[in-house]
C-alpha positions in Angstrom: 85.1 135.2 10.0 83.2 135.1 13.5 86.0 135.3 16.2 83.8 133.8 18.8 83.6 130.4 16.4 83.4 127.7 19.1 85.0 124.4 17.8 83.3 121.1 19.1 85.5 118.3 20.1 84.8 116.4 16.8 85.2 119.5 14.5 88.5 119.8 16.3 89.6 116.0 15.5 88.1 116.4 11.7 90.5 119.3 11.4 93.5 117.3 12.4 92.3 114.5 10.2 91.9 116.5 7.5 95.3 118.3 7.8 96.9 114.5 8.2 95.4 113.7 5.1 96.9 116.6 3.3 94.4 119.3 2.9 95.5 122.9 3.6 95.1 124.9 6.3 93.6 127.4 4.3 91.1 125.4 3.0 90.4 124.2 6.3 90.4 127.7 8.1 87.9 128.7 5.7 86.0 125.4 6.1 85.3 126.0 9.6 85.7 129.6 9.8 88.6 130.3 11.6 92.0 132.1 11.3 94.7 130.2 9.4 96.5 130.8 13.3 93.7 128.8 14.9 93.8 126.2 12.1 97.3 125.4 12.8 97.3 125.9 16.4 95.0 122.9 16.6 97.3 120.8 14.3 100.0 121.2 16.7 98.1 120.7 19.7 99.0 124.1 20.9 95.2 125.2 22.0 92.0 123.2 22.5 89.0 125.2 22.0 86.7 123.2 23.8 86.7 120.4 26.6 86.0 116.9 25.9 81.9 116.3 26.4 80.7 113.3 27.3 78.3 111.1 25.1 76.3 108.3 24.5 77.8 105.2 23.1 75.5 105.8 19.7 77.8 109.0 19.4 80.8 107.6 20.4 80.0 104.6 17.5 79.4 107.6 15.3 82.8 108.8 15.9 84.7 105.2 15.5 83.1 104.9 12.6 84.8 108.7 11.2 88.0 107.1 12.1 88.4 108.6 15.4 89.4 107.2 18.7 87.5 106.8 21.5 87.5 105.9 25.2 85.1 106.2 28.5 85.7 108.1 31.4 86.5 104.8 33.7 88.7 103.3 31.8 92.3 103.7 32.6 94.6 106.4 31.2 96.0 105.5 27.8 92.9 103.2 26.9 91.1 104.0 23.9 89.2 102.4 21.2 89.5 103.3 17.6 87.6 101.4 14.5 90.6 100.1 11.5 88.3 101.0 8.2 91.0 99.5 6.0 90.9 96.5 8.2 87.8 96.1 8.9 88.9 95.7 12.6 88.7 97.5 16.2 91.7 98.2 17.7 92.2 98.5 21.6 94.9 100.4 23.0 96.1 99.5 26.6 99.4 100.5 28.5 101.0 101.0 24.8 99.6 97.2 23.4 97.3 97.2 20.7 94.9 94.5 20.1 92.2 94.1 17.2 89.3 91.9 17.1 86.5 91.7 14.6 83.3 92.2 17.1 83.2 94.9 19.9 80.7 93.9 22.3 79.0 96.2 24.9 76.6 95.0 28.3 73.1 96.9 28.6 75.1 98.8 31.3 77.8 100.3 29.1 75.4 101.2 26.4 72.9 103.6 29.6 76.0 105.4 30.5 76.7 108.6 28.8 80.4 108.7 30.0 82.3 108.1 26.7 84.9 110.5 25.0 86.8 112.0 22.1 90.0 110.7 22.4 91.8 113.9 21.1 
């Protein structure tokens, strides 16, 4: 195992999705190559190995569609977006309301900007 393993923001929210799901965090400490300490450390939200890095909205589409949640940097604290796959819906989160809706439409302007986020 490589101590100096460096965890990106998504590998980070795959390991908490994973451990939701029920795998083990041995299977997932060998998975990613980290200690069983680190595995479980990132479960409970004890350590986060990297800060969140900003992306294009094709990246943050690649996350919502992994099941992850997602947000830009200008939106309001507590806003995040997050794709349903059982539902077949997106699912906005404002101010502790969720709303779904079918389409999720974005201007030319939010698709330039490279300011979205891992909601972790």
């Amino acid at each position: 195992m490589d101590k100096r393993v460096k965890l990106t923001d998504e590998q980070v929210a795959e390991i908490r999705v994973l451990f939701a799901v029920g795998d083990t965090g041995e299977a997932i400490a060998r998975r990613f190559g980290i200690s069983l300490t680190h595995a479980f450390a990132i479960k409970n939200g004890q350590k986060r190995t990297v800060k969140s890095q900003y992306s294009n909205v094709s990246k943050a589409f690649a996350w919502l569609l992994k099941g992850y949640a997602v947000r830009r940097d200008c939106w309001e604290d507590g806003e995040y977006l997050r794709y349903d796959r059982q539902s077949r819906l997106f699912v906005m989160t404002s101010c502790g309301e969720s709303y779904d809706f079918e389409l999720f439409e974005l201007s030319g302007l939010d698709m330039a900007i490279n300011d979205w986020e891992l909601v972790q």
